[in-house]
C-alpha positions as CSV (number, residue, x, y, z in Angstrom):
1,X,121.5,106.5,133.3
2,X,124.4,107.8,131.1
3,X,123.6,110.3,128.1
4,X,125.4,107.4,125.8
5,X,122.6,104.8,126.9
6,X,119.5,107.0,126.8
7,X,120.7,108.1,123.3
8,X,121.0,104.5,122.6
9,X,117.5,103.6,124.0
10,X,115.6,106.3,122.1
11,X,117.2,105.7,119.0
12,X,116.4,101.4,119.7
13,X,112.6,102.6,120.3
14,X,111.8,104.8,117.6
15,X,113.5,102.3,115.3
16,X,110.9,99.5,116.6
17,X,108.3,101.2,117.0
18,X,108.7,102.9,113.0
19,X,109.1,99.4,111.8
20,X,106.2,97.6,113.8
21,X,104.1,100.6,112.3
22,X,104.7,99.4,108.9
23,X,104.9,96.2,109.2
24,X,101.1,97.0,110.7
25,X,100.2,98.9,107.6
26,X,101.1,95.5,105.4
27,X,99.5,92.9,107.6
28,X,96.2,95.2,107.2
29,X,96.7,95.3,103.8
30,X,96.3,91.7,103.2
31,X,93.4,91.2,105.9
32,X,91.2,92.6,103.0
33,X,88.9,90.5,101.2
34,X,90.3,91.3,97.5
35,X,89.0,90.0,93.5
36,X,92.2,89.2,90.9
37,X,93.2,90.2,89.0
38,X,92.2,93.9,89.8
39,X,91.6,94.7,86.3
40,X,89.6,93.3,83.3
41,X,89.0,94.6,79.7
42,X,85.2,96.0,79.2
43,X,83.3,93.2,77.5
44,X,86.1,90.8,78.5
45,X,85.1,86.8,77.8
46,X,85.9,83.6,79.1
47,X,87.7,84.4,81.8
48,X,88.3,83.9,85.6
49,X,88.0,86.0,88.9
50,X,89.3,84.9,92.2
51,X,88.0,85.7,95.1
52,X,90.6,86.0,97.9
53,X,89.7,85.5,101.5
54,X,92.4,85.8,104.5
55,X,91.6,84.7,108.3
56,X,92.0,87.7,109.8
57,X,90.8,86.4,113.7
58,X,92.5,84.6,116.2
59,X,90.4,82.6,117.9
60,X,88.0,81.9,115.3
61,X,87.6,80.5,111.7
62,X,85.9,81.4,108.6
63,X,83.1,79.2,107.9
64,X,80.8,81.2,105.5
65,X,81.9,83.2,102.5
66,X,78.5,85.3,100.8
67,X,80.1,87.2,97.3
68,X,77.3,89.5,95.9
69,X,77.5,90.1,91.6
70,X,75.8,93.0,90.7
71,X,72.6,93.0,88.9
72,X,72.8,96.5,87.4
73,X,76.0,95.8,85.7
74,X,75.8,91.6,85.1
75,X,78.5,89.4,85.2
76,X,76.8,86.8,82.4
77,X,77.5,83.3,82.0
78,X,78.8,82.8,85.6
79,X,80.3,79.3,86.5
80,X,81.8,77.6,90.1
81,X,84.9,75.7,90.3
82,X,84.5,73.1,92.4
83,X,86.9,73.7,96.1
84,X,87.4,70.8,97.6
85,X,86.0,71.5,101.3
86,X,83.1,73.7,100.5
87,X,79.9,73.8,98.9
88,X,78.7,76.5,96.6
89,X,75.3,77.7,96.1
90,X,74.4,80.1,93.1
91,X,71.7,82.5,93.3
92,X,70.2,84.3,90.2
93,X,68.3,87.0,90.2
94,X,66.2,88.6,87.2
95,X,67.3,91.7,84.8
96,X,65.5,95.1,85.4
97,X,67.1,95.8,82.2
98,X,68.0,92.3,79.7
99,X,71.2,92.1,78.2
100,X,71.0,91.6,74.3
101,X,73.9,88.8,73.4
102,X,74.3,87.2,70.0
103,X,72.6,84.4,71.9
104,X,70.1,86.4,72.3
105,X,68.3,88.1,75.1
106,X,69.3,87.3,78.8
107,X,67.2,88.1,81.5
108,X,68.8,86.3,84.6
109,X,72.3,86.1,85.8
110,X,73.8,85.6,89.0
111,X,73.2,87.9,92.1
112,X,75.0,86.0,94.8
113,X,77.5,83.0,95.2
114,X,77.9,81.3,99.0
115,X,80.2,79.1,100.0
116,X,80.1,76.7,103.1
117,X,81.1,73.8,104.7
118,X,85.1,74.5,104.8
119,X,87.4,76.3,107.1
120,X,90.0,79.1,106.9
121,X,91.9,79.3,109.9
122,X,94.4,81.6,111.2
123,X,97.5,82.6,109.2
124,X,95.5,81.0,106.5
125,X,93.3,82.4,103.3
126,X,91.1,80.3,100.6
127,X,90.6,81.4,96.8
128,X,87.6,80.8,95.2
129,X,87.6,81.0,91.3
130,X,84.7,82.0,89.3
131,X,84.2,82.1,85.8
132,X,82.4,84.0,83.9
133,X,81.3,84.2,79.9
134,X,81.2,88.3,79.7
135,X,81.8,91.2,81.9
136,X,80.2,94.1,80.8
137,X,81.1,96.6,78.7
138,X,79.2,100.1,80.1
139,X,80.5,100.6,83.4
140,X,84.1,101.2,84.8
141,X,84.5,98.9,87.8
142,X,82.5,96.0,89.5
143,X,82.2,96.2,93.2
144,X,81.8,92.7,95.0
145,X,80.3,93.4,98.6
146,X,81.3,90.2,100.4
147,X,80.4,88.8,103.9
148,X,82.2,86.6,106.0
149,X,81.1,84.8,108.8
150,X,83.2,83.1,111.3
151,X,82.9,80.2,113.5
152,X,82.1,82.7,116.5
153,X,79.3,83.8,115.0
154,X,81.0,87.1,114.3
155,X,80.2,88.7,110.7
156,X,82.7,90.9,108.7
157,X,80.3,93.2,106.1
158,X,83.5,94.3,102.9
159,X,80.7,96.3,101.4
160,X,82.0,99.9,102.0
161,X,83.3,101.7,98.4
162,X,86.4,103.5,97.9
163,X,85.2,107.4,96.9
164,X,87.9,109.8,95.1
165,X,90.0,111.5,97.5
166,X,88.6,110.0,100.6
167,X,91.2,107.6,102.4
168,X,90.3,103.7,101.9
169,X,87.1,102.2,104.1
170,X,87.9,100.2,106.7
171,X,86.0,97.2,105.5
172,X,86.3,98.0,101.7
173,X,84.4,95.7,98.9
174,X,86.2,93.6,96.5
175,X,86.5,96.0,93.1
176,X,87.0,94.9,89.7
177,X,88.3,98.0,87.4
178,X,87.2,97.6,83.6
179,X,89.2,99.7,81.2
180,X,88.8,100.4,77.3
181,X,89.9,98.2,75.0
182,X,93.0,100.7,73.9
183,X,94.1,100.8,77.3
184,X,96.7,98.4,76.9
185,X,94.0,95.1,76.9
186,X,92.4,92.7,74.8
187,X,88.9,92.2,74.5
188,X,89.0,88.5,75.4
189,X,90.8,88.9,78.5
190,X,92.6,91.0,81.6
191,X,95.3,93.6,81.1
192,X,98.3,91.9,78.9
193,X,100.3,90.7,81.7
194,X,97.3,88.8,82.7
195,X,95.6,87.8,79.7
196,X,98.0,84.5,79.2
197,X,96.7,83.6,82.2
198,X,93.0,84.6,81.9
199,X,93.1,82.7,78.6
200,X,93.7,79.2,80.2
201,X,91.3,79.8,83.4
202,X,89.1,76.4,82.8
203,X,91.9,74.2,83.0
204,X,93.0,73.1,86.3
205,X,95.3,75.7,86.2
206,X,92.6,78.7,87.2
207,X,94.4,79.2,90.6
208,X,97.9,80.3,88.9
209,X,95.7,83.5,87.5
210,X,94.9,84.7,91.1
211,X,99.2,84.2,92.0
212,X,100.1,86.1,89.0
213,X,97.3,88.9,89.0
214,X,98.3,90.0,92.8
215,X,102.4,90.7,92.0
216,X,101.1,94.6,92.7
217,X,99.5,94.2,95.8
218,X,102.6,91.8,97.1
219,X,104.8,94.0,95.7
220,X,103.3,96.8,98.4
221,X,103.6,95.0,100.9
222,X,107.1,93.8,100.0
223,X,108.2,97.6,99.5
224,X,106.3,98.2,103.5
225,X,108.2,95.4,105.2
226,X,111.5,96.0,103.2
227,X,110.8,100.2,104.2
228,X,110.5,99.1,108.0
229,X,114.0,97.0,108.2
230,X,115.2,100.3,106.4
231,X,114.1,102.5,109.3
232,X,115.5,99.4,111.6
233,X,119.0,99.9,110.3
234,X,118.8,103.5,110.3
235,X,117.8,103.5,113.6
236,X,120.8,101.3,114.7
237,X,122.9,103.0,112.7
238,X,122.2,106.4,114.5
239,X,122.8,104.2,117.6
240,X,125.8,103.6,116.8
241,X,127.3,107.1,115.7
242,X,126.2,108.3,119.2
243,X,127.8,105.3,120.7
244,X,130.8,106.6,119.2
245,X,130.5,110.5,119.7
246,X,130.0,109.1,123.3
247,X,133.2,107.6,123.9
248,X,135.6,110.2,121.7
249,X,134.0,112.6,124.2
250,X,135.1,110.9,127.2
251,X,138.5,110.1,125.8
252,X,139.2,113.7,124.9
């Protein structure tokens, strides 16, 4: 094989094999089970979170979807929208410590939320929007361990938590960050460029706030795939040039 073609070869195969890399590192990225939007005020009210659950198998289908609310930090007032497919069933669980409201003093909220009876299959994903009365206002962030269960019996745990300077779990729970009032949100609703949205969740357009509250995570995964065809043309681009170095050598 001539110099010209092996240059040609290595410089085609590090270019693939660069892109399919990142283009790996995106697909992953939306295989998680995720909660929009990502961030909520502290005390937030009336609002909306939606779950988001991909198909990340094959051969199989996701049947079963188990959210878990924590009890220590409680989601209040908790409400279903109806998905057209599936059946929900609401679990409560009772307070180790009440919540004092100016409706008074709750003792229950909601632990867990399953939903059954539908199907995600592959290449597909299913939102499930909850809404809730008040988040709570003495905690940073709400972690959402999920489990989903697909038709082959197979069970996918998204319980694992992120830790500070540790690289991200492989099966990571859904997390809800809660910021301070001043931190550029309201204390009715998400961050600002979701709190139009939030605002309007019991209408029937609820699903619009999960679109508009992912634009970051899309826009990562736009930035990945637009960084591999980078590489791509880079790579042919080198291909070229040593095309050309090739043949001004053998013409001189």
């Amino acid at each position: 094989m001539s110099p010209i073609r092996t240059t040609l070869r290595r410089a085609g195969l590090v270019a693939a094999l660069t892109t399919a890399g990142v283009l790996a590192a995106a697909g992953a990225a939306f295989a998680h089970v995720t909660v929009h939007p990502e961030t909520y005020a502290k005390g937030a009210t009336d609002g909306v979170l939606t779950f988001r659950v991909p198909n990340e198998e094959d051969t199989a289908s996701t049947t079963k979807v188990q959210v878990f609310l924590p009890t220590d930090h409680p989601v209040l007032g908790v409400l279903v929208t109806p998905q057209e497919g599936w059946t929900a069933q609401v679990t409560t669980a009772k307070l180790k410590t009440p919540v004092k409201t100016d409706d008074g003093t709750i003792t229950e909220a909601v632990s867990e939320i399953t939903w059954t009876g539908g199907r995600i299959r592959h290449g597909q994903y299913q939102d499930f929007n909850v809404a809730f009365g008040q988040l709570p206002d003495d905690t940073d962030q709400l972690s959402f361990k999920t489990l989903q269960t697909y038709s082959d019996g197979n069970v996918v745990r998204w319980i694992e938590e992120e830790k500070k300077g540790a690289e991200e779990p492989e099966n990571p729970a859904p997390v809800l960050t809660l910021t301070a009032e001043n931190a550029g949100t309201g204390s009715d609703g998400a961050s600002d460029s979701a709190s139009g949205s939030a605002s309007s969740s019991s209408s029937s357009s609820a699903p619009a706030v999960a679109a508009d509250s992912t634009s970051s995570s899309d826009s990562t995964a736009r930035g990945l795939g637009i960084a591999g065809l980078v590489v791509g043309v880079l790579g042919l681009a080198a291909a070229g040039y040593a095309l050309a170095r090739g043949r001004g050598s053998r013409s001189e």
